[in-house]
PyMOL Python script that loads the backbone (N, CA, C, O; Angstrom):
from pymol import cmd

cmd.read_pdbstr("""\
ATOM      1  N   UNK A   1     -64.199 -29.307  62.338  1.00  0.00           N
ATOM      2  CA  UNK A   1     -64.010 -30.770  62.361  1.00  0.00           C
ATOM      3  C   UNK A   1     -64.416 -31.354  61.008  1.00  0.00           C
ATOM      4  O   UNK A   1     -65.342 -31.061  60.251  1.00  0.00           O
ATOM      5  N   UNK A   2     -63.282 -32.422  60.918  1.00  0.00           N
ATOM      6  CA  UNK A   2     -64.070 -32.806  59.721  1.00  0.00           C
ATOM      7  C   UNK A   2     -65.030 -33.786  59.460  1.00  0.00           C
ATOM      8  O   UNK A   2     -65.435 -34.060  60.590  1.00  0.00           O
ATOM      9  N   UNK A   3     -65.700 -34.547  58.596  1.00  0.00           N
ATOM     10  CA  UNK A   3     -66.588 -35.098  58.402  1.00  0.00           C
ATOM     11  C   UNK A   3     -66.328 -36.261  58.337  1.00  0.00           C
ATOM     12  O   UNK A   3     -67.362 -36.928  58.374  1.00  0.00           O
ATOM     13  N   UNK A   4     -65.236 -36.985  58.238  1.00  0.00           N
ATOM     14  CA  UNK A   4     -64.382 -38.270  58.337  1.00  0.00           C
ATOM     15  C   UNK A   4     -64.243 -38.206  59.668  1.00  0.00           C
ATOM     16  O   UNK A   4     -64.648 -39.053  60.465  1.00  0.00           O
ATOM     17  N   UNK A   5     -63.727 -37.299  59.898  1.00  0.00           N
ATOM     18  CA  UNK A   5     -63.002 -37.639  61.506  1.00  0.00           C
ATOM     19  C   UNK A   5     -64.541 -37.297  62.537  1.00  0.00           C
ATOM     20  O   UNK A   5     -64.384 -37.339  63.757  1.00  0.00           O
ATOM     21  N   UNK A   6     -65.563 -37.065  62.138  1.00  0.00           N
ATOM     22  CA  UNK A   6     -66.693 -37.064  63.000  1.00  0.00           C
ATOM     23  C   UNK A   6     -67.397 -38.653  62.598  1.00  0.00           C
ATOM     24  O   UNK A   6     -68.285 -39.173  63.273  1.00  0.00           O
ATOM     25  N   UNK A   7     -67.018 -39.033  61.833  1.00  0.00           N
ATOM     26  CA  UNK A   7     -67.510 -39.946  61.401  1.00  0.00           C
ATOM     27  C   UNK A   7     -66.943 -41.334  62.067  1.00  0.00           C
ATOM     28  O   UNK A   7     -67.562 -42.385  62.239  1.00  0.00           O
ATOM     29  N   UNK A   8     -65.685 -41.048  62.364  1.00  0.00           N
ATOM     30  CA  UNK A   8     -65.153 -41.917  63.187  1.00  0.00           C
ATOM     31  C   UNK A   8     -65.436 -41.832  64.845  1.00  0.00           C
ATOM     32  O   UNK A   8     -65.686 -42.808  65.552  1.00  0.00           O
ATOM     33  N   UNK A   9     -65.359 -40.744  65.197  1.00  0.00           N
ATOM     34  CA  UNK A   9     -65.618 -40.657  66.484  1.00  0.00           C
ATOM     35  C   UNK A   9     -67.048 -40.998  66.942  1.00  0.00           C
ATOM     36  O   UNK A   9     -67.251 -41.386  68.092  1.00  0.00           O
ATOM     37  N   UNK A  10     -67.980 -40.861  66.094  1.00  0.00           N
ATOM     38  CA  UNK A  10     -69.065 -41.766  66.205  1.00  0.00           C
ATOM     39  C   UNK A  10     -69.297 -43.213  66.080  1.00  0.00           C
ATOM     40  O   UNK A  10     -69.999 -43.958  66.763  1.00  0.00           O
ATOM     41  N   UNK A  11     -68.472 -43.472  64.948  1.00  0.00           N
ATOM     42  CA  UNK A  11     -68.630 -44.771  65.294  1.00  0.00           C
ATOM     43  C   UNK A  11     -67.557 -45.324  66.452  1.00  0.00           C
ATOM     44  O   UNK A  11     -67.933 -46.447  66.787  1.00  0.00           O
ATOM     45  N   UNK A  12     -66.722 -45.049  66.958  1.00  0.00           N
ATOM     46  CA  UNK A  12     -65.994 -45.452  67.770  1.00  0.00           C
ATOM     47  C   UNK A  12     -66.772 -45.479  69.272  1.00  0.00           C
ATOM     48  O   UNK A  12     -66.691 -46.383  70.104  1.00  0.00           O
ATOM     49  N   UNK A  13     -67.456 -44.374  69.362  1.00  0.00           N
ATOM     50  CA  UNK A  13     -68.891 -44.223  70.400  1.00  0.00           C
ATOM     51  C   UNK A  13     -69.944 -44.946  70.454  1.00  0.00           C
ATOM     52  O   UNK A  13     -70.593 -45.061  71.494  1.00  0.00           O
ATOM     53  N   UNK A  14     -70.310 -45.635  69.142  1.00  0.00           N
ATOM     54  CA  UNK A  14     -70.981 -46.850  69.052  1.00  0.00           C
ATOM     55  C   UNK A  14     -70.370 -48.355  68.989  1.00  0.00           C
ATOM     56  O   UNK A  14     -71.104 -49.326  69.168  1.00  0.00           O
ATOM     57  N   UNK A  15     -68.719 -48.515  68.674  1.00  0.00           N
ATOM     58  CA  UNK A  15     -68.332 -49.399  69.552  1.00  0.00           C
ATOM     59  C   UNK A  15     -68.506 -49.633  71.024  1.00  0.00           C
ATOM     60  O   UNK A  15     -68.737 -50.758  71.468  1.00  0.00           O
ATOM     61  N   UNK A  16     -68.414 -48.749  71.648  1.00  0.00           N
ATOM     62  CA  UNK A  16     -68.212 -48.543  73.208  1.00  0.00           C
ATOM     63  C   UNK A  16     -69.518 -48.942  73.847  1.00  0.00           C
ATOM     64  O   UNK A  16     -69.686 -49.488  74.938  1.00  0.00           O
ATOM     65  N   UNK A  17     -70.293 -48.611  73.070  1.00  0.00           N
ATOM     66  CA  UNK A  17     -71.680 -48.458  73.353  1.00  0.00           C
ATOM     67  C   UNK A  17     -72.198 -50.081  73.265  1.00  0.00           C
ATOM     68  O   UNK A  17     -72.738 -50.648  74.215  1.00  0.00           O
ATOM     69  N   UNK A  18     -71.985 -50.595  72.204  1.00  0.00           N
ATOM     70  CA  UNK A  18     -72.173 -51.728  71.817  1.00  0.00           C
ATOM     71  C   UNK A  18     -71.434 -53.019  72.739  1.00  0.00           C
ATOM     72  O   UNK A  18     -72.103 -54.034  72.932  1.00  0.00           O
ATOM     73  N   UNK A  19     -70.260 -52.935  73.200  1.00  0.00           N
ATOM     74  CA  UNK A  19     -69.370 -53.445  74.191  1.00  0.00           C
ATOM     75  C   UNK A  19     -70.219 -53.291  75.196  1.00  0.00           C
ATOM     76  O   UNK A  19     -70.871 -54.209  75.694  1.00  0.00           O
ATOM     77  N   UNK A  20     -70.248 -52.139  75.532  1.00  0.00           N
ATOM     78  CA  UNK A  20     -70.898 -51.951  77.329  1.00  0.00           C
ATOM     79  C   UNK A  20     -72.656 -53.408  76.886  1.00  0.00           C
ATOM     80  O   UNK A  20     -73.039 -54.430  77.456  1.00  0.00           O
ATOM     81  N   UNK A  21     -72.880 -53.060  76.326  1.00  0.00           N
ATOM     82  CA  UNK A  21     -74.357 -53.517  76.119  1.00  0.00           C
ATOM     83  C   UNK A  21     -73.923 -55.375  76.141  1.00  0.00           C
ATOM     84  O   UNK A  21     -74.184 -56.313  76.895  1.00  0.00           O
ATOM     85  N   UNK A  22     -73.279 -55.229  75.086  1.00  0.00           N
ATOM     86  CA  UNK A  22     -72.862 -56.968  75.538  1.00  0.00           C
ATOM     87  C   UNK A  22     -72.281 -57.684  76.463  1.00  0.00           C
ATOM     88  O   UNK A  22     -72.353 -58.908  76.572  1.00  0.00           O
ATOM     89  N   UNK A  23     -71.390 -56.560  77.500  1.00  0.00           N
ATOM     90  CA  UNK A  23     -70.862 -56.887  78.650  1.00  0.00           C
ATOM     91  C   UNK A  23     -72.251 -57.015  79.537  1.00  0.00           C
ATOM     92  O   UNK A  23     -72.486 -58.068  80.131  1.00  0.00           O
ATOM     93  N   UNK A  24     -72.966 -56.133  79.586  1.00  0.00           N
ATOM     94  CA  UNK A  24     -73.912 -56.110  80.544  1.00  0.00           C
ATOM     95  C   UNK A  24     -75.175 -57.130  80.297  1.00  0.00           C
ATOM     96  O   UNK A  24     -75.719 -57.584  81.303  1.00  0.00           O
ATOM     97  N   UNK A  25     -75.626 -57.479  79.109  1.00  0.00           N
ATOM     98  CA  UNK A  25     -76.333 -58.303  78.687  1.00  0.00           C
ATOM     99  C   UNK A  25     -75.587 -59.915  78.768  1.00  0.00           C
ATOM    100  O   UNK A  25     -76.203 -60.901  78.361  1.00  0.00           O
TER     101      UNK A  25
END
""", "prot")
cmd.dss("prot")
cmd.show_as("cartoon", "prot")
cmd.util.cbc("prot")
cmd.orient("prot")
């Protein structure tokens, strides 16, 4: 994998993450 594309999938996991948290908050 590469290091861009891990790089995205993390942050895309911390979108999600961040959403859920403001939905729920």
């Amino acid at each position: 994998m590469s290091p861009s594309r891990l790089i995205g999938l993390g942050g895309g996991i911390f979108l999600v993450l961040s959403n859920k948290r403001r939905f729920y908050v």
